[in-house]
C-alpha angles and dihedrals in degrees: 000000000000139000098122127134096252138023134182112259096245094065103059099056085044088063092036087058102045101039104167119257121261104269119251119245121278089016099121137066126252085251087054102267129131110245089221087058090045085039087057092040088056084048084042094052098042087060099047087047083055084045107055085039088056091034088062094044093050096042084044098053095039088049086062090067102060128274083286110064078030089062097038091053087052090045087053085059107039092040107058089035091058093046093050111040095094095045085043084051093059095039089059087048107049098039094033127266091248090062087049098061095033084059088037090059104039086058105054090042084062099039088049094054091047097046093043088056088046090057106052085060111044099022116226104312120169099258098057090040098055087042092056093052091054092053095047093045088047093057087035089064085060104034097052102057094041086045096053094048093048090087091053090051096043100042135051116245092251093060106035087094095076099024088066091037089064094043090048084049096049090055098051085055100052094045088056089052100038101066101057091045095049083048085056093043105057092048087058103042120353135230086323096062093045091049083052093048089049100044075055099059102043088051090067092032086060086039088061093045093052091063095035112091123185114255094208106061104211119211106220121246118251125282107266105138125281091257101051082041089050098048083044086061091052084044092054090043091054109035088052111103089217100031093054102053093037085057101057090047090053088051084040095060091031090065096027101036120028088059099049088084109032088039129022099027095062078046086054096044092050090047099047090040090242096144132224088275089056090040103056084045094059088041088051083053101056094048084046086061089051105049087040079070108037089056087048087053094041084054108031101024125226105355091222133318109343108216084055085048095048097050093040086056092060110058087037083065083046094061086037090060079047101064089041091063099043099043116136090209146344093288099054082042094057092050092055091044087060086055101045082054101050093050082047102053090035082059099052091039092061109019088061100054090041097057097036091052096043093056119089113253094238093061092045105130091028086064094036082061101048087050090054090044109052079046095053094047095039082058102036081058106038099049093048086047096041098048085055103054083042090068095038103050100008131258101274090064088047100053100041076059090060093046100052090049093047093058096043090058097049083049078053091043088052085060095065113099101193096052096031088058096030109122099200114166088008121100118264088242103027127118112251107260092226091048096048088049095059090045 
């Protein structure tokens, strides 16, 4: 997705050279989105609802065993997925993103039949569970990178905005669903049931890939080797003057912010004597917040330049946190909640469509997996780091810490020239929106 001030030479040969075809007739929505890209989000969506069902069943049977089988099931998951998100990056980009998730899909439809029969042999003991979490983090290491470059390679820039807005919405959506329904599930019917559902899900997930086809034909890179093309991928993230910045805000809100409510919030509520009524009402009204912005972005489009708005989000969740921490009971706190969700959401919604349209598109899923990975490591050692602090000086200290840092780097993030001036999503001639709307 790129609009931004500066580029590497190498990237703009690389677009001039794999400009998307003209689109065939009949081939958008009536909101401007190409029906193969809504086709695949409905694909998109069916899998992460399988996902969030199998995710609970996994994280429920281990949980029978004791935390520590339950860590190390979660650790299955989180390891192989972190070692091989670079070399799953080149992979994507040198035998096409489409043929990663086809295989990626195919795999886990297979995986999921046999561990559902296994299951309903042997039960969930810890070996198979554990089993089971290596096999889906290493798919996952090359899912994730091919899936988060597929937007760029279905939709036209001008239109990725809204495009990963309503993906970002339908997930929301569907987390908020899955994890009553897994809860259902396994009552009926175990981890079995919920292997089956999965093995479902990625059967018509795999039947929507086979139709959709890739609008942007991207030559491979040159065979030199995955691991030089994987590091490459890590060269182009960090020498871009927009991908740079935008990276470590995105680290930044991985490890500030995405604990904040899974983590620090029910810490808050005990502490404060809320109760888990209280506490999924605050949680409801965060993802409320969120949602609230990523409609507004599906309608409207970008709501101004998204590397301002970005930053700006930021330290807006960073005064929402605030007011979490500092709240003198449950209705001040949902208020903040609210906050915390509409600078986060303001923050996804532009952040996404910034980064994915500032890479080269020979470099898509590379810099897909960098993204993934500097998310996934900010989180594996904040939350470690944060839960401890946490025990040793209370929740409310921890997380006014989190606030103050979330709203310094979005002060840092406002330094950057590049992101602060890129006009991603916007017309090349257009006012600022923001700007209009002040006006």
């Amino acid at each position: 997705m790129s609009a931004s001030d500066a580029h590497l030479s190498d990237s703009s040969t690389t677009n001039a050279a794999t400009a998307p075809d003209p689109p065939a007739a009949g081939t958008r929505s009536g909101g401007g989105l190409p029906r193969s890209y809504l086709l695949w989000l409905s694909g998109i969506l069916v899998s992460l609802a399988g996902n969030a069902v199998f995710y609970f069943a996994l994280g429920w049977a281990a949980s029978e065993h004791g935390g520590t089988v339950a860590g190390l099931t979660l650790s299955a998951i989180t390891l192989p997925r972190v070692l091989l998100l670079l070399v799953g990056g080149a992979v994507a980009d040198r035998f096409s993103a489409r043929r990663v998730l086809v295989w990626g899909d195919a795999t886990m439809l297979v995986f999921s039949l046999a561990l559902a029969a296994a299951a309903y042999h042997l039960g969930a003991p810890p070996l198979l569970l554990i089993t089971a979490g290596v096999a889906v983090g290493v798919v996952d290491a090359f899912y994730l990178p091919a899936s988060g470059s597929m937007p760029r390679r279905l939709v036209d820039d001008e239109h990725l905005p809204r495009a990963l807005s309503l993906r970002q919405m339908g997930g929301q959506v569907v987390n908020m669903g899955g994890g009553p329904l897994g809860g259902v599930l396994v009552g009926l019917a175990g981890l079995a049931g919920a292997a089956l559902v999965n093995a479902l899900t990625f059967a018509l997930t795999l039947a929507v890939l086979l139709v959709v086809r890739p609008r942007r034909q991207v030559p491979p890179p040159g065979r030199s080797g995955l691991a030089k093309e994987a590091v490459d991928g890590v060269r182009i993230a960090f020498r871009h003057p927009v991908l740079r910045p935008g990276l470590c805000l995105t680290g930044a809100a991985a490890g500030l912010l995405l604990p904040v409510t899974p983590l620090l919030l029910p810490l808050l509520a005990r502490q404060e004597q809320w109760g888990a009524g209280a506490a999924g009402l605050l949680i409801g009204a965060q993802g409320a917040g969120m949602v609230a912005v990523t409609a507004f972005v599906v309608k409207r489009g970008p709501m101004g330049r998204p590397g301002l708005l970005s930053a700006a989000a930021l330290a807006l969740s960073g005064l929402g946190v605030l007011g979490l921490a500092l709240a003198p009971g449950t209705a001040a706190a949902t208020a903040a909640a609210v906050v915390v969700g509409l600078g986060n959401g303001m923050f996804a919604a532009h952040i996404a469509p910034l980064l994915l349209t500032a890479t080269p598109q020979s470099h898509l899923s590379r810099v897909q997996a960098v993204l993934v990975l500097v998310q996934s490591l900010a989180l594996l050692v904040m939350n470690n780091l944060l839960g401890a602090l946490a025990d040793t000086g209370g929740p409310t200290g921890v997380t006014v810490g989190c606030a103050v840092a979330l709203v310094g780097v979005g002060l840092l993030g406002l330094s950057s020239g590049p992101l602060r001036r890129d006009r991603t999503g916007l017309a090349p001639d257009s006012p600022d929106p923001a700007e209009a709307r002040a006006a």
